[in-house]
Each structure stands twice: as C-alpha cells, then as structure tokens.
Backbone bond lengths (Angstrom), bond angles and torsions (degrees), N, CA, C in turn:
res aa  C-N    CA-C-N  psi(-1)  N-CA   C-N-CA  omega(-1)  CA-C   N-CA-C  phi
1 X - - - 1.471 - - 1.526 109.24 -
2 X 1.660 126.31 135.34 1.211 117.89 -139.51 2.090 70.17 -103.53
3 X 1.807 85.58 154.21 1.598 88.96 176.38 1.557 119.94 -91.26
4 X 0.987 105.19 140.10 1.726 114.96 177.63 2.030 109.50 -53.68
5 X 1.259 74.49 137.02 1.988 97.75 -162.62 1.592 99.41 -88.88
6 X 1.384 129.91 111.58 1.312 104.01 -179.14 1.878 102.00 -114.43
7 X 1.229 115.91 156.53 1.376 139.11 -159.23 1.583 97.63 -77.39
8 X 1.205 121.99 133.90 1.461 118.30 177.09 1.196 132.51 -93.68
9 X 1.383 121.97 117.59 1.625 147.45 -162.95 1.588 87.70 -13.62
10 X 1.441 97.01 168.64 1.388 109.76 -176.32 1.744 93.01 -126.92
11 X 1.512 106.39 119.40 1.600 118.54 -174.08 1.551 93.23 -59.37
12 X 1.538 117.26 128.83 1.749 124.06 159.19 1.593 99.69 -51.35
13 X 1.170 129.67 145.07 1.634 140.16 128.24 1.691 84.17 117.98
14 X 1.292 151.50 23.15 1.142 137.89 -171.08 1.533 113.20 -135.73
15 X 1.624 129.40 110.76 1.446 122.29 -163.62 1.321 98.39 -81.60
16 X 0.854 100.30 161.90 1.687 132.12 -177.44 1.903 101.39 -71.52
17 X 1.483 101.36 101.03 1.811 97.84 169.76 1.530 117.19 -42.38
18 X 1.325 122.07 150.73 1.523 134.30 176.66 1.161 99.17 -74.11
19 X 1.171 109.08 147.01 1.600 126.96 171.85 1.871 99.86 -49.84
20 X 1.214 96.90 164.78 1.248 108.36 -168.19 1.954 97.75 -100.36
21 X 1.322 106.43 -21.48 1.872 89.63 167.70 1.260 126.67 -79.81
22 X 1.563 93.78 -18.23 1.516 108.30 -177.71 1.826 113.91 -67.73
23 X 1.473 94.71 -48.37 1.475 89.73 174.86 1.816 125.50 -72.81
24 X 1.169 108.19 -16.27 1.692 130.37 158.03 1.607 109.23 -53.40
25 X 1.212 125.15 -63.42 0.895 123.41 167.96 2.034 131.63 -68.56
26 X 1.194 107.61 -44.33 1.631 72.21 154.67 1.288 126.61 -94.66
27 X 1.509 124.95 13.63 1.569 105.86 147.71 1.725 122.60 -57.75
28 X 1.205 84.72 -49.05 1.946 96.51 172.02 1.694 107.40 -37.98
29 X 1.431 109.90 -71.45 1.086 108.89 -178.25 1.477 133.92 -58.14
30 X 1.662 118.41 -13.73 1.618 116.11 -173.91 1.714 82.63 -105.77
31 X 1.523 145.21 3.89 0.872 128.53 138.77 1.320 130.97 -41.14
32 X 1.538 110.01 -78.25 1.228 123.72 -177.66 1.597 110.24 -58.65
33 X 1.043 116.54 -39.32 1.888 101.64 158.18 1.334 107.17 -29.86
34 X 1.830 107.33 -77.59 1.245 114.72 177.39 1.691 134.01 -19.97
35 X 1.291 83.33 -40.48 1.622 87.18 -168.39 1.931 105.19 -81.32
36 X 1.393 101.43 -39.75 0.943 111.10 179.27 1.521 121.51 -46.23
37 X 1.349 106.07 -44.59 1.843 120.89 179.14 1.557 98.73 -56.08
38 X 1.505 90.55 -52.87 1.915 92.35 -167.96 1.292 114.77 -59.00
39 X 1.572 122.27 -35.51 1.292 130.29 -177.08 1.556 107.83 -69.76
40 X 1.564 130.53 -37.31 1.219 133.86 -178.01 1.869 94.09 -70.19
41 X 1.247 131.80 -71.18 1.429 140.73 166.78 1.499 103.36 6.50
42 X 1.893 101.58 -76.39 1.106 128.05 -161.41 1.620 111.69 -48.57
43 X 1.598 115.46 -48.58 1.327 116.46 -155.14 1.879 96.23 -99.19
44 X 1.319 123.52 -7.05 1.085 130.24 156.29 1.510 105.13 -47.42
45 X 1.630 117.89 -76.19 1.249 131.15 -179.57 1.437 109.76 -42.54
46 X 1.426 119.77 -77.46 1.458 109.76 -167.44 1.486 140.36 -61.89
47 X 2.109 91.32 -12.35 1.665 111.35 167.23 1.252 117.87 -31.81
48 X 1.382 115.79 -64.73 1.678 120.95 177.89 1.752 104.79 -45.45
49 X 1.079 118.86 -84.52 1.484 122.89 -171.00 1.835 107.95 -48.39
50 X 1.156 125.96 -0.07 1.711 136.81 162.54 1.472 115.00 -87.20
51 X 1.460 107.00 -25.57 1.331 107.93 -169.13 1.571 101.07 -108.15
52 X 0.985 140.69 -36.90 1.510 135.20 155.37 1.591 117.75 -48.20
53 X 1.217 109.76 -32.63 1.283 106.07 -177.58 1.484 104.05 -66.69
54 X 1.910 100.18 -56.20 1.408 95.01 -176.76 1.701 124.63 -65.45
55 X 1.583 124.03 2.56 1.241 128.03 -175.83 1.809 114.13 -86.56
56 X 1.645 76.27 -32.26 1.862 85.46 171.32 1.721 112.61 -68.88
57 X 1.509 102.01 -13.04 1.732 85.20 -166.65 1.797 100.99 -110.33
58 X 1.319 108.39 15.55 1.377 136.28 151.09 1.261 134.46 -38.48
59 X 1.429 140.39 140.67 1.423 136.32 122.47 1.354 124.29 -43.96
60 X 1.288 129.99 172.15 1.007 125.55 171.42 1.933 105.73 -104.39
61 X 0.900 116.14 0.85 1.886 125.90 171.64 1.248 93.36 -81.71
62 X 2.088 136.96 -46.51 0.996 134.23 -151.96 1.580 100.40 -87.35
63 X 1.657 119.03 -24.14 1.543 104.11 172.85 1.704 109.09 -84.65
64 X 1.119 121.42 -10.26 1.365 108.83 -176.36 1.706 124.53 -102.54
65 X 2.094 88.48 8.64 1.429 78.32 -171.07 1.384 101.52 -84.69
66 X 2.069 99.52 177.63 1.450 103.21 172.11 1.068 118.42 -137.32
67 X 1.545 132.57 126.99 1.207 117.00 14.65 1.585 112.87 -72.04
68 X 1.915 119.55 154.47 1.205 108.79 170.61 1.392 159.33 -59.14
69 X 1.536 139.00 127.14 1.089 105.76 -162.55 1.681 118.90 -92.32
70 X 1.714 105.28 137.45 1.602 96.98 -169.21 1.775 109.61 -75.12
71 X 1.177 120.47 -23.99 1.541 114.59 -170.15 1.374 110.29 -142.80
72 X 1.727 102.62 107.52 1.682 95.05 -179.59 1.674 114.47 -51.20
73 X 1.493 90.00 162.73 1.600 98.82 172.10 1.422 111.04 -86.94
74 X 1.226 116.43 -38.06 1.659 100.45 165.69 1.869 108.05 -130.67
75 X 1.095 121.94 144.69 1.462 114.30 -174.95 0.998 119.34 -72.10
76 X 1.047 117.00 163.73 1.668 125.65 162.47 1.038 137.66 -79.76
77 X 1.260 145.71 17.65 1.664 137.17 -157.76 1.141 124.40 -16.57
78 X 1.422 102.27 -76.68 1.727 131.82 145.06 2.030 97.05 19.66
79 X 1.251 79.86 -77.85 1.941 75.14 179.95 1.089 118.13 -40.25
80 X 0.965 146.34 -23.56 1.350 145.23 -143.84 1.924 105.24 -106.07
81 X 1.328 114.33 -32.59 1.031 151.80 -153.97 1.444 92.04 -107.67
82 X 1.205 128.69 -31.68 1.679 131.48 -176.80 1.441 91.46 -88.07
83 X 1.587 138.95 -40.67 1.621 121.49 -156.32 1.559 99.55 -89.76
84 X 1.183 130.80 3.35 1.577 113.08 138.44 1.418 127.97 -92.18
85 X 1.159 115.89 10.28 1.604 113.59 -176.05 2.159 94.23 -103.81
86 X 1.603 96.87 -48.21 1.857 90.94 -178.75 1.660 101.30 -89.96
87 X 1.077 136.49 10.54 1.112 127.99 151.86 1.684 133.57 -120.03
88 X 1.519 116.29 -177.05 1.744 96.39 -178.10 1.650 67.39 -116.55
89 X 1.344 147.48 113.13 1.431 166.58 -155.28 1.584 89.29 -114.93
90 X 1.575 110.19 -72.22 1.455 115.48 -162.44 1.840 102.70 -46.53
91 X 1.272 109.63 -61.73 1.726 126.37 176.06 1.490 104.57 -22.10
92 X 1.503 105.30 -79.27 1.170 109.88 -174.74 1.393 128.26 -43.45
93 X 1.819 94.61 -51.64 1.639 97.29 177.49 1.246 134.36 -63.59
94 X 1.336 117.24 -3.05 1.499 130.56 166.69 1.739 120.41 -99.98
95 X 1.346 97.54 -5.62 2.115 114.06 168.61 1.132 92.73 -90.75
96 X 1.611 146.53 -31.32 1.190 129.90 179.09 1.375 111.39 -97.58
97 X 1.360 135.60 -17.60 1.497 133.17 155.79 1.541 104.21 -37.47
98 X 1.519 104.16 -62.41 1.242 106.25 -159.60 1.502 111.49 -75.00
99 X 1.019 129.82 -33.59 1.014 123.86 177.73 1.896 122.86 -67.32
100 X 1.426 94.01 -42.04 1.668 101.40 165.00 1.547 96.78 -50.76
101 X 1.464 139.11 -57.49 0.982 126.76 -130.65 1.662 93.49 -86.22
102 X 1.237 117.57 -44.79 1.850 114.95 -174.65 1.716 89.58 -74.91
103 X 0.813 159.78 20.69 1.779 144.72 152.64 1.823 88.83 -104.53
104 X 0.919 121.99 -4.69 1.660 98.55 -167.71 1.662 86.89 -102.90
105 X 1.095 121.38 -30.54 1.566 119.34 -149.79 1.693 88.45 -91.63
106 X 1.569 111.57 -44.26 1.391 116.47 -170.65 1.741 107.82 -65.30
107 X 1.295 126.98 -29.25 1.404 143.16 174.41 1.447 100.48 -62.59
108 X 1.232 115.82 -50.94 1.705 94.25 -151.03 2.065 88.54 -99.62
109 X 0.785 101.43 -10.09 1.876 95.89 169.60 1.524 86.67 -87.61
110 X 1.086 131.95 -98.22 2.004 125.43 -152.05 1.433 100.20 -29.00
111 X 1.619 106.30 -56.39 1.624 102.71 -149.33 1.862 112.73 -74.79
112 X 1.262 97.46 -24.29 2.009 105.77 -174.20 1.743 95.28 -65.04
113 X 1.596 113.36 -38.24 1.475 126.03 -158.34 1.780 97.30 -77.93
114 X 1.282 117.64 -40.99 1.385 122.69 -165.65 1.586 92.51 -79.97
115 X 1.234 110.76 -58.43 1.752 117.95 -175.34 1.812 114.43 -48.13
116 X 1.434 94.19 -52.58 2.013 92.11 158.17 1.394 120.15 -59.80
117 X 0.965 108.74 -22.29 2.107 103.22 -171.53 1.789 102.69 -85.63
118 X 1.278 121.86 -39.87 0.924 133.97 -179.76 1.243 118.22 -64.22
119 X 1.462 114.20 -57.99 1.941 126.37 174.07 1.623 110.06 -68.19
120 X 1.363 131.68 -15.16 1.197 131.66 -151.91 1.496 115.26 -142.50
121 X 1.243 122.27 -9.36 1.526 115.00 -158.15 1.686 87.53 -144.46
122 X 1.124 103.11 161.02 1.658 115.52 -169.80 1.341 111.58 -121.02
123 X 1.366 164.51 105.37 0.972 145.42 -119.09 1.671 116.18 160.34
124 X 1.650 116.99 116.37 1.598 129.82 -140.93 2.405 98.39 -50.16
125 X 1.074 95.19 131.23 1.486 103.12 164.65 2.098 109.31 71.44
126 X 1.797 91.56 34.48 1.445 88.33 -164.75 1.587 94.63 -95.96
127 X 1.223 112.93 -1.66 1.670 90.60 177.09 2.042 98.80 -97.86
128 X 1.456 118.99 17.60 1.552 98.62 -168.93 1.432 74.97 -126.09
129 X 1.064 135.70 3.03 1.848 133.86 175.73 1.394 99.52 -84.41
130 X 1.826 111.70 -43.34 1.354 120.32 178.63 1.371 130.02 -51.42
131 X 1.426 109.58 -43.54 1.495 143.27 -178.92 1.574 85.57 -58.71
132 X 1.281 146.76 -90.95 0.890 161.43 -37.04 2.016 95.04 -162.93
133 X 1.205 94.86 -29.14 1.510 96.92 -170.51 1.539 86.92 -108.71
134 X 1.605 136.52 -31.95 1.780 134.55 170.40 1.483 93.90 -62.49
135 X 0.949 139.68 -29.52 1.124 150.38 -150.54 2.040 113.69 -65.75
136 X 0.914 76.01 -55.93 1.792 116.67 157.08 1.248 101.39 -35.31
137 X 1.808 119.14 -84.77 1.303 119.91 -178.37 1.459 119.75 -31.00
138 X 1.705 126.77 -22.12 1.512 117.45 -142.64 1.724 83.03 -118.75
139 X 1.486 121.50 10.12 1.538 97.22 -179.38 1.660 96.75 -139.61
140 X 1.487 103.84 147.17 1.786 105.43 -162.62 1.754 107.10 -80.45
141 X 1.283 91.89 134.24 1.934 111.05 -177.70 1.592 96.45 -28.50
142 X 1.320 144.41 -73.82 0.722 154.65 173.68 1.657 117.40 -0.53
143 X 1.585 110.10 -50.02 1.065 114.81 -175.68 1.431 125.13 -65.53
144 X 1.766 110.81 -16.87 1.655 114.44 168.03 1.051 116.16 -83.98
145 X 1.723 128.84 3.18 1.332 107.97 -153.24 1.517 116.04 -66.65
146 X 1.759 107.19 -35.97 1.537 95.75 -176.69 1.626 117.37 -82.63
147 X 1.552 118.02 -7.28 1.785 102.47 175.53 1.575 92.86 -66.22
148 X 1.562 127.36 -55.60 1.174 143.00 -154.05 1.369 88.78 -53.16
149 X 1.340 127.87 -86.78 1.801 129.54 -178.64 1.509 113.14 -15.31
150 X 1.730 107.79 -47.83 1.956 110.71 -171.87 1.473 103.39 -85.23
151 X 1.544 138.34 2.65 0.911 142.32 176.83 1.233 122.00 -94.22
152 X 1.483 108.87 -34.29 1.768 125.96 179.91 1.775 102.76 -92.91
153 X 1.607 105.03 -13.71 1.501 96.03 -174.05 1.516 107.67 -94.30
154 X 1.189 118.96 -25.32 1.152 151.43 138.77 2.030 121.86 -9.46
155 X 1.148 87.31 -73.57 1.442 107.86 149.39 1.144 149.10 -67.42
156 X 1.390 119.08 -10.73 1.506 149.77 -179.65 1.936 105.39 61.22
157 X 1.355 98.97 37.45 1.456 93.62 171.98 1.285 140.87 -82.42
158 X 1.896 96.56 -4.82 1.537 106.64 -175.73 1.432 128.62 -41.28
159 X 1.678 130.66 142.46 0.983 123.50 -153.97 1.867 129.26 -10.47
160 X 2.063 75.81 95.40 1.308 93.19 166.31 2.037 88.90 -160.90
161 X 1.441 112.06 161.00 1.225 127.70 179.63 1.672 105.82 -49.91
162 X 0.935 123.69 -26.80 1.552 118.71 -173.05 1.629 106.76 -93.47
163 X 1.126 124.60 -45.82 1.595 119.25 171.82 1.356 109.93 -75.94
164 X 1.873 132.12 25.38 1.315 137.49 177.91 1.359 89.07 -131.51
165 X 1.032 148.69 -19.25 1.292 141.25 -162.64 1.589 99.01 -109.82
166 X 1.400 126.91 -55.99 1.624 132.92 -161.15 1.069 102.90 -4.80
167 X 1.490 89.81 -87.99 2.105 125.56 -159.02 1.509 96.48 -40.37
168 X 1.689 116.09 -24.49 1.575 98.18 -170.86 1.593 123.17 -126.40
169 X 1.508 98.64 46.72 1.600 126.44 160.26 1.059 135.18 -62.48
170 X 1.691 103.17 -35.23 1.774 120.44 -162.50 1.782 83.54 -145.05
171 X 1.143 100.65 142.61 1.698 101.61 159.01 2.103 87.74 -150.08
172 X 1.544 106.36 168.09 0.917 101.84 -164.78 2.231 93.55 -114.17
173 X 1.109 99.61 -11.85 1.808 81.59 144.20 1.303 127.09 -63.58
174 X 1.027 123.86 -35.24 1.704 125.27 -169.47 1.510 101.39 -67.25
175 X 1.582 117.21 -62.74 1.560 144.71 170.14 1.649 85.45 -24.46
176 X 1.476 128.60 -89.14 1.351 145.33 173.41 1.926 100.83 -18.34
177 X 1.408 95.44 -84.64 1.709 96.33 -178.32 1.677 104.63 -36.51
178 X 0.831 129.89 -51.46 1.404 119.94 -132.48 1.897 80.48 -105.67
179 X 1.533 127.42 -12.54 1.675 117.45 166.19 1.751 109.35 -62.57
180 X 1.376 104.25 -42.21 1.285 115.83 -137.52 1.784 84.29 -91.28
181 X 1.410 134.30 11.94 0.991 124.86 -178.51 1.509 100.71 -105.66
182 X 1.826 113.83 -56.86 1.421 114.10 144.43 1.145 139.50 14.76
183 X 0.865 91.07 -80.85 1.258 120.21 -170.84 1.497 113.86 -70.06
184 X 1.415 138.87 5.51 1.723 141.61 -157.78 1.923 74.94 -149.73
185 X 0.881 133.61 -0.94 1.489 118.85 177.36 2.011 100.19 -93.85
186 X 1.665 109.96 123.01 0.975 123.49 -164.26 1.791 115.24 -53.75
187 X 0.948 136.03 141.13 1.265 123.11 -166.99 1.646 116.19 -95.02
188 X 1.554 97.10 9.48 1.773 99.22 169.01 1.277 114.99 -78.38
189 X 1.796 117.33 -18.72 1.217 132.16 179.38 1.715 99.96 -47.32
190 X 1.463 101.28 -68.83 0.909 115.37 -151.80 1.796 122.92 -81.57
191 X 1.253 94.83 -6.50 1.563 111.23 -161.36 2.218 80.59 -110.41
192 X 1.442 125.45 3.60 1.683 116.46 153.40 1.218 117.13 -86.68
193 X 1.862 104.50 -48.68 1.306 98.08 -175.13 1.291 113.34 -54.33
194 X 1.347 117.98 -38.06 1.488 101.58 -178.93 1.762 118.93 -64.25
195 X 1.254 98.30 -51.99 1.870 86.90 179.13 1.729 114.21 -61.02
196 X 1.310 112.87 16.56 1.376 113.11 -178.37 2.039 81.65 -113.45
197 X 1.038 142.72 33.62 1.219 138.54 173.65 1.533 122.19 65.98
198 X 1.330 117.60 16.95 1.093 119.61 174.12 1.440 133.82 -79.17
199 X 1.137 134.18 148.35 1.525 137.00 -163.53 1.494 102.02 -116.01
200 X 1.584 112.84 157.34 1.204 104.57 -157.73 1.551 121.87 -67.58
201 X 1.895 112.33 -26.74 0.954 120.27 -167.24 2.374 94.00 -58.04
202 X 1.475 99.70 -49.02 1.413 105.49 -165.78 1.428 102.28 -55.64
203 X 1.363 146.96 -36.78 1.227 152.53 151.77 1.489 125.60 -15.82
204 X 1.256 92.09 -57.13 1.947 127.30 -176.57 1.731 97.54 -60.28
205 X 1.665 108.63 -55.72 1.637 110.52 -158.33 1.359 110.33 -99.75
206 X 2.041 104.71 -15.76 1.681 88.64 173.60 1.249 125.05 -122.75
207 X 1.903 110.04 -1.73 1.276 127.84 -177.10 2.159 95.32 -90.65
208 X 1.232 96.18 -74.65 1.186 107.95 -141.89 1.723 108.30 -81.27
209 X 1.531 105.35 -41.43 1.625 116.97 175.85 1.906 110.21 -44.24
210 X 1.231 118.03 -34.77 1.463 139.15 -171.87 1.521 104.83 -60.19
211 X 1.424 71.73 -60.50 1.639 80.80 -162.35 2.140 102.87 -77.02
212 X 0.688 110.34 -2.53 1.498 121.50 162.46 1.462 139.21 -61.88
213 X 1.054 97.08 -9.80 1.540 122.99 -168.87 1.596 116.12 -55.50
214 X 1.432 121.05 -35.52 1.200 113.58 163.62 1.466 132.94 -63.57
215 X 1.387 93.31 -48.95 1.404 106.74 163.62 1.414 132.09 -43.45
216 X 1.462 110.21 -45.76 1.411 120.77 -169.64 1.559 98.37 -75.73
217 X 1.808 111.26 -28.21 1.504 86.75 -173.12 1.527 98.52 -100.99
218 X 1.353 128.83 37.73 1.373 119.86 141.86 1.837 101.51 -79.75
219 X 1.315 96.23 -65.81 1.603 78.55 -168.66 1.069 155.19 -67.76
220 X 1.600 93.86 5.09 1.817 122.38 172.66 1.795 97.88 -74.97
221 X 1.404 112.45 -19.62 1.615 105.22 -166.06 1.799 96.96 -124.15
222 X 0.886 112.03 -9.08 1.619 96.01 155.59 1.572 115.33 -107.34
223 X 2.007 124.77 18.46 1.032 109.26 155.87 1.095 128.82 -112.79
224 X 1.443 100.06 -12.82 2.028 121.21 145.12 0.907 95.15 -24.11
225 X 1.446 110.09 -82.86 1.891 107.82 -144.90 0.995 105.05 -71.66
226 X 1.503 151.30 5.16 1.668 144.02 -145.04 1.892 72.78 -122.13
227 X 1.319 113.51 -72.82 1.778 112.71 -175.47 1.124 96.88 -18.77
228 X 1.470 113.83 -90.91 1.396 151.35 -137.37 1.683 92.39 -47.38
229 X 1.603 121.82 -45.43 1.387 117.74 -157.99 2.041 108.85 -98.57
230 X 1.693 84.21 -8.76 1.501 98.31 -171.19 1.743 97.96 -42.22
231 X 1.566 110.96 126.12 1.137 113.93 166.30 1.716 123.80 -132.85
232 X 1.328 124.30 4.80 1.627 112.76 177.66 1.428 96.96 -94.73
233 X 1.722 105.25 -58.17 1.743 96.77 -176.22 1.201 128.05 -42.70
234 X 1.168 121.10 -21.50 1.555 125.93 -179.75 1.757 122.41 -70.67
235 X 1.531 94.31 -58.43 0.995 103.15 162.37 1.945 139.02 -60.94
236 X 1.367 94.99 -13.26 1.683 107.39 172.50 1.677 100.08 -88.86
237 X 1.756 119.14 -34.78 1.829 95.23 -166.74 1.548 110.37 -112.14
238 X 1.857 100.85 20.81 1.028 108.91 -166.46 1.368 99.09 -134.75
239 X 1.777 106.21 122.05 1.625 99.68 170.69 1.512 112.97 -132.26
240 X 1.404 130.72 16.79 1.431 134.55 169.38 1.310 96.53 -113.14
241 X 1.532 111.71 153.66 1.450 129.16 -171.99 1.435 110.99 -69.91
242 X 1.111 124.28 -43.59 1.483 165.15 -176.10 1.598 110.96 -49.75
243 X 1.904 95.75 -30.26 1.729 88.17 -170.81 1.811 92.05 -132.38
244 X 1.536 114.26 -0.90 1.411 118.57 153.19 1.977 127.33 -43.84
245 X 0.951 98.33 118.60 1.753 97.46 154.90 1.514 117.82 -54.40
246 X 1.385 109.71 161.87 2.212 98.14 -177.42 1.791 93.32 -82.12
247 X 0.971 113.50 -26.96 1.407 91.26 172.21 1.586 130.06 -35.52
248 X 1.557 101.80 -75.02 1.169 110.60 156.15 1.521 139.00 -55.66
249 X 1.392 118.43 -26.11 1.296 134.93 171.95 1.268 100.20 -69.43
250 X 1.415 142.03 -47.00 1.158 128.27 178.20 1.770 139.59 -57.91
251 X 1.771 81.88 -27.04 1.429 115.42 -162.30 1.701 84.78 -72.17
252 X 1.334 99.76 -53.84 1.945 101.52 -154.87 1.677 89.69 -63.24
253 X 1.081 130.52 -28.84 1.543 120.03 -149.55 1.992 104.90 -92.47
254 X 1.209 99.04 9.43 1.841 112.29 166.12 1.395 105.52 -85.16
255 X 1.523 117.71 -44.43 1.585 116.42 -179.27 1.618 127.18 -81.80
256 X 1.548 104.86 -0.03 1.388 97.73 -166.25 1.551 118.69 -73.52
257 X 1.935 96.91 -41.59 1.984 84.46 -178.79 1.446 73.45 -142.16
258 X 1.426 125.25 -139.31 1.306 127.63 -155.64 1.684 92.48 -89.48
259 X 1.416 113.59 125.50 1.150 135.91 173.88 1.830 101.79 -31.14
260 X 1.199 117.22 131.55 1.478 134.32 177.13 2.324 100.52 -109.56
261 X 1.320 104.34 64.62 1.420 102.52 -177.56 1.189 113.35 -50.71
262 X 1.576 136.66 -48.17 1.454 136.19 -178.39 1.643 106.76 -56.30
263 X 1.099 120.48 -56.70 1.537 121.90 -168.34 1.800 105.84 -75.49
264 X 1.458 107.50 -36.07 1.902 98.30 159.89 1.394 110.10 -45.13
265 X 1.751 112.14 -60.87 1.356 102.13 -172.24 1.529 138.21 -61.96
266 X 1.615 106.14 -27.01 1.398 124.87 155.02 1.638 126.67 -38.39
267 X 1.732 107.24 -51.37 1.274 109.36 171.92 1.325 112.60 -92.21
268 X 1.285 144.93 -10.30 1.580 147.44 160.31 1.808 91.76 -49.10
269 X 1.505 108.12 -63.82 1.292 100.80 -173.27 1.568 116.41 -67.83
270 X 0.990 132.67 -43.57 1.898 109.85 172.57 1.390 112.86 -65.99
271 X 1.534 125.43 -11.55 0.929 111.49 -177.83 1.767 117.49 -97.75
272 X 1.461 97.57 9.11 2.039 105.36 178.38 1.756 86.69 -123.94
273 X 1.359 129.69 23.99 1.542 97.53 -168.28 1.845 77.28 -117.20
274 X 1.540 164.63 14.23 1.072 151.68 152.34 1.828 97.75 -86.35
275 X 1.306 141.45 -52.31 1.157 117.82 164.24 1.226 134.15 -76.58
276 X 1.451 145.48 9.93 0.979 159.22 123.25 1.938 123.95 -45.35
277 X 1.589 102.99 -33.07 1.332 90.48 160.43 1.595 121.30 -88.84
278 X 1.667 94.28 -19.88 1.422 97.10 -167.78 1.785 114.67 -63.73
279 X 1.483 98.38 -28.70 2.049 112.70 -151.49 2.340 79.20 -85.55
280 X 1.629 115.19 -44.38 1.165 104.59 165.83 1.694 126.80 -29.35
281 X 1.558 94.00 -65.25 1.602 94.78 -165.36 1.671 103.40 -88.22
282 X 1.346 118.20 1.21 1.642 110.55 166.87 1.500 102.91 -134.22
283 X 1.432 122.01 56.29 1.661 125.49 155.73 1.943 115.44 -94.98
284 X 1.648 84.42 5.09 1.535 67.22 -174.34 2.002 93.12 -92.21
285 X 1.097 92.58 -44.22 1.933 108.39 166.37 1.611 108.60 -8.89
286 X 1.164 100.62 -68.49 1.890 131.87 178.09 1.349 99.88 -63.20
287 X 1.355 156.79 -56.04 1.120 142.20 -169.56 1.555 114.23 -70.16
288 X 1.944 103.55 -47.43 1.658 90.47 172.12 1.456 113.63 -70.66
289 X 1.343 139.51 -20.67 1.373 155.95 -166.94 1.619 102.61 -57.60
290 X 1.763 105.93 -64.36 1.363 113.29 156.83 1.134 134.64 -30.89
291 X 2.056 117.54 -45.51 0.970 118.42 -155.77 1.091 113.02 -100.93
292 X 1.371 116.10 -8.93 1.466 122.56 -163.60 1.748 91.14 -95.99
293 X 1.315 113.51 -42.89 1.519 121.04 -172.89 1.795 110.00 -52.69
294 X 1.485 99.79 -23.47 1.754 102.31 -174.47 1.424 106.22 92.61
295 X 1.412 124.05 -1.69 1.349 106.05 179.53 1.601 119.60 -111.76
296 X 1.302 108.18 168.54 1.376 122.59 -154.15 1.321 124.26 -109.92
C-alpha cells in the first residue's frame, strides 16, 4: 500500500512568489514603454535632418511660406545641380579632404606617441607636462584664436591647407583617449618585450600600437567629424572661397546677396552625406574605442 505524500509546511513570515506570467508580463510592458521613449527620442533627433532634406527639394516661396510647407508637391532636383554652378563645391570639397586627412593622420601619430609616454614611461616633470596638456580640455578653443592667427600669419600660411589644418594635429583629448587605453594594457606585455631586447620606441610600434586598434579607430572618427564640421578657424585664416573648407564655404555663401535657402540646403546635404555614411559603417569602431579606452 503506497504511503500517503504529505505537502510541506508553509514557513511563517515568507510571501508567496508571483506567478511567473505575471512577472513576464510587466517586463513586457516597462519594455514597450521603453521602446516607446526611445522611439519618441529617435524621431525628435532625425526631424531636423528630414526637414533639410525636404527644404533642399524645395522652392524657395515653399520655405518662406506661412504657415510652413512640410512636403513639396513636386521636388526639386534642380537644386542640387544649382550648388555647383553658385558655388566652387568641388574646390572646397577637396580643402576639406585634405585637411580632415593631415589632422586625422597628425592626431593619431602625436596623440598614440604622447598617450604612450605618459601611461608608460616615467620621465623628469611628467606629472606638470600632464597637468598642462588636460589643462587644455578645461579652457574654450576660442581662447587661442588670436596667438594661433599671429602664428599662422607669421608663417605666411593664410588661406592655404596648412594654416587650416595646424591647430588640429595634436589635441589633448586624443593624447587623454589614447593614455587612458595604455594604461589597462597588462604590464607583462611589456616588461617581455623588453627582456626579448626591445627598446621603448620598438615596444610603442610592435607591442602596444597593435593592440590599439580600437582606440585609434575612435579617434580617426571623432577627428573626422570635428575637421569636417570645423567652422570658426576657417573662417578667421581663410578669406577666398577657393581655399575655404564647405563648412565654411557654405556658411559665407548665406550672406552674400539674398540668401538662396533651398540650394544652402542642397549643399549642407552633399556636404554631411560622405561622413554620415562613413560614422554609419564605423560607429560600431567608436563604441568599442570608448569602451576599451575606459571612458564614459
């Protein structure tokens, strides 16, 4: 005869767990909140870049009427086709190639080299050199513009690619990014190469530069976009259209006779749609770049 099974006491002072659909379901639900915020977030953000697009494919009666209109009735192309005829577009867009390209190349050589000496090497007056280059971070660009101006004028660099590029060779965020990565790289690495006869420079280019790789392609893509958008310096060492970045080329070409808003917005847009694909297909670069660097 099989023995009777009895049910086990119920401990005093202990509530009874929630059903298990119950807690399924409001996870579900503070999701879809979730998503919801993000989805409102989202179309906040991309509104602006929807409405330029649609201004470029505009009249210029249709941006000024009132109330505004959100979606032409027939587009414009035409604009698009006008910002190389009222502008020198091509000119520019190759002063800002170049110039992105010597701040990107000059960044990640100064700053990887300064960021290793700093995280890794010991060396007389290196914590008041340190001070001194963070230092930087805490006061606004603005404040060099006129040594920087008597320095490039100085040089006879006025509008030309090299007195637009200088000031933005070395910055001391990058120096920072590229310490704070350094610095989390294990020091057995570095303490073989040497008993394998290595010198510090060989350390720098075959130990540590390698293994850097995330990092560097954060700061190849947050100094893109800093070039690319750079707009006061340009406009202070630069006063012909011809030797302008489109940043600035765009900027000056609102003040010249009566503002042309559709064809601004036309060239705003070819001129954000090569870094916009680029930061797309390398944002993931930048997130581990961030993450690996420790910063926040």
């Amino acid at each position: 005869m099989p023995e009777p099974t009895l049910a086990a006491p119920a401990v005093p002072g202990t509530a009874a767990r929630p059903a298990p659909a119950r807690r399924r379901s409001s996870r579900h639900g503070s999701n879809a909140w979730a998503h919801v915020l993000l989805a409102a977030g989202g179309v906040v953000m991309v509104f602006p870049f929807v409405w330029q697009v649609l201004t470029s494919l505009s009249t210029n009666a249709q941006v000024m009427s009132v109330p505004p209109v959100f979606w032409p009735g027939e587009l414009q192309w035409g604009n698009y086709a006008e910002v190389f005829s009222k502008l020198p577009f091509l000119q520019e867009f190759w002063v800002s190639v170049s110039i992105t390209v010597v701040r990107t190349v000059g960044q990640l050589v100064l700053c990887s080299m300064a960021g290793y000496a700093f995280a890794r090497m010991r060396f007389p007056l290196r914590g008041v050199l340190l001070a001194l280059v963070l230092s930087i971070l805490m006061v606004p660009s603005q404040v060099y513009l006129i040594p920087q101006y008597q320095i490039v004028n100085g040089l006879g660099w006025l509008n030309t690619v090299a007195g637009i590029a200088a000031p933005g060779v070395f910055s001391a965020f990058g120096t920072f990014l590229m310490m704070q990565f350094f610095k989390g790289v294990p020091d057995s690495l570095e303490e073989a190469a040497r008993l394998d006869g290595a010198n510090p420079f060989q350390v720098f280019a075959r130990i540590m530069l390698p293994l850097a790789g995330p990092s560097l392609g954060a700061l190849t893509i947050i100094t893109v976009l800093w070039s690319w958008n750079d707009l006061l310096w340009p406009l202070v060492v630069s006063t012909r259209a011809e030797s302008m970045p489109l940043a600035a080329g765009i900027a000056t070409f609102a003040g010249r006779t009566t503002t042309d808003y559709t064809v601004m917005m036309a060239a705003s847009v070819l001129a954000m749609a090569p870094i916009l694909l680029l930061f797309i297909a390398l944002q993931r670069r930048v997130i581990d770049g961030l993450a690996h660097s420790g910063l926040k």
